[in-house]
C-alpha positions in Angstrom: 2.3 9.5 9.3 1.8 12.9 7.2 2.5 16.1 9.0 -1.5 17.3 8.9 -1.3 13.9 11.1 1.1 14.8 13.7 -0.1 18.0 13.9 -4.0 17.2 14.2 -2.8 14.8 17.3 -0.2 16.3 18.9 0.3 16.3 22.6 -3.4 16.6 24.0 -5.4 14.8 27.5 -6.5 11.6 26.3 -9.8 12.7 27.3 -9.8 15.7 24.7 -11.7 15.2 21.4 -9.5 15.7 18.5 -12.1 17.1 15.5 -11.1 16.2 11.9 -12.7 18.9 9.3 -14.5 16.9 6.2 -12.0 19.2 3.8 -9.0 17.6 5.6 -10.0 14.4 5.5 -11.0 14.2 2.4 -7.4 14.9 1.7 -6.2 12.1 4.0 -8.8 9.4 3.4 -5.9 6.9 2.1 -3.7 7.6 4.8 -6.8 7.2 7.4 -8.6 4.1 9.0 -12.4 5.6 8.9 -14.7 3.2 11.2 -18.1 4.3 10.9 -20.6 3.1 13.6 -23.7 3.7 12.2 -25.9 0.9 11.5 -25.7 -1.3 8.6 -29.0 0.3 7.2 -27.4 3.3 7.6 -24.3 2.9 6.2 -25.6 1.4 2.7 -28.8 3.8 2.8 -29.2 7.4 1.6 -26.0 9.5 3.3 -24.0 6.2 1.8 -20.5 6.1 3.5 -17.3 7.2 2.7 -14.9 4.9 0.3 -13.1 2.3 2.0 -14.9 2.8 5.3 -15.4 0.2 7.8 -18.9 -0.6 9.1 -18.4 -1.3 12.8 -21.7 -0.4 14.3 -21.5 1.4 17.9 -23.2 -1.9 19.5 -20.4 -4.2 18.2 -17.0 -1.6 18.7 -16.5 -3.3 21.7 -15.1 -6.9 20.4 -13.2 -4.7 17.4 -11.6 -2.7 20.0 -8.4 -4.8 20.2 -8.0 -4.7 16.8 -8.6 -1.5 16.2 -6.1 -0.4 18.8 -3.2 -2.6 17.0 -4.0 -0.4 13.5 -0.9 1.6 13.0 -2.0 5.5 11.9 -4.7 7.1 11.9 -8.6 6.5 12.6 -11.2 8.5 12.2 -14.6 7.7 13.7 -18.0 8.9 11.6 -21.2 8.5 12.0 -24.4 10.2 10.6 -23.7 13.8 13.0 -21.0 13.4 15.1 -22.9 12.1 18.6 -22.2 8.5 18.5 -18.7 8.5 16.9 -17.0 11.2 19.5 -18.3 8.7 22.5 -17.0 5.6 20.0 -13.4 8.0 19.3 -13.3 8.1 23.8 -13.2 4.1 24.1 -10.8 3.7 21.5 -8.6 6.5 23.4 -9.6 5.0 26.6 -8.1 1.3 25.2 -5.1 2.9 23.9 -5.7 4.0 20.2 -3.2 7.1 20.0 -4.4 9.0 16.9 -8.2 9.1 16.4 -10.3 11.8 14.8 -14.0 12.5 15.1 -15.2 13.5 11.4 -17.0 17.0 13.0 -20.4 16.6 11.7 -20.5 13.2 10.4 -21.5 12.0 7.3 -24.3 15.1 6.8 -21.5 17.6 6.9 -19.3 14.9 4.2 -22.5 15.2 1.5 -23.3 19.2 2.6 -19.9 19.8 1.2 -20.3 17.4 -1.9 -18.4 14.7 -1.1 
């Protein structure tokens, strides 16, 4: 795990909401497991999504949570703000996922800053 990494987690309640800027992860996106959980019209439609995202809509996370847990590094959550994807970021805390990120502002503050 890169030091931005360590640093970004650190040693926080698991009930805290660790915020990932869209600079920094743009900077991170291969070292990161991004899981968006919009819907599938939403991922493919205007916004897009960002490279090598999955599409695990919020109404399905729940049988992808085991897996999800198991990844090894990073995850960062996204959706189209950032209001379904910090509750999504909780549950995967709350199963046991160590290091996950909200993107703050989703995938409107990705494209606002060009990406």
């Amino acid at each position: 795990m890169t030091a931005f990494f360590s640093r970004l987690f650190g040693t926080k309640p698991a009930d805290q909401t660790d915020w990932i800027e869209p600079a920094d992860l743009a900077q991170h996106v291969s070292d990161t497991l991004i899981v968006d959980v919009r819907g599938p019209g939403e991922f493919t439609g205007p916004l897009g999504h960002i490279d090598g995202a999955r599409n695990i809509p919020l109404d399905t996370l729940a049988g992808e949570t085991d897996a999800l847990v198991q990844h090894q590094g990073p995850i960062v959550v996204v959706c189209h703000t950032d209001r379904r994807s910090a509750p999504a970021a909780a549950h995967l805390r709350q199963a046991g996922a160590t290091e996950v990120a909200v993107l703050r502002g989703g995938m409107v503050a990705w494209r606002a800053e060009g990406r």
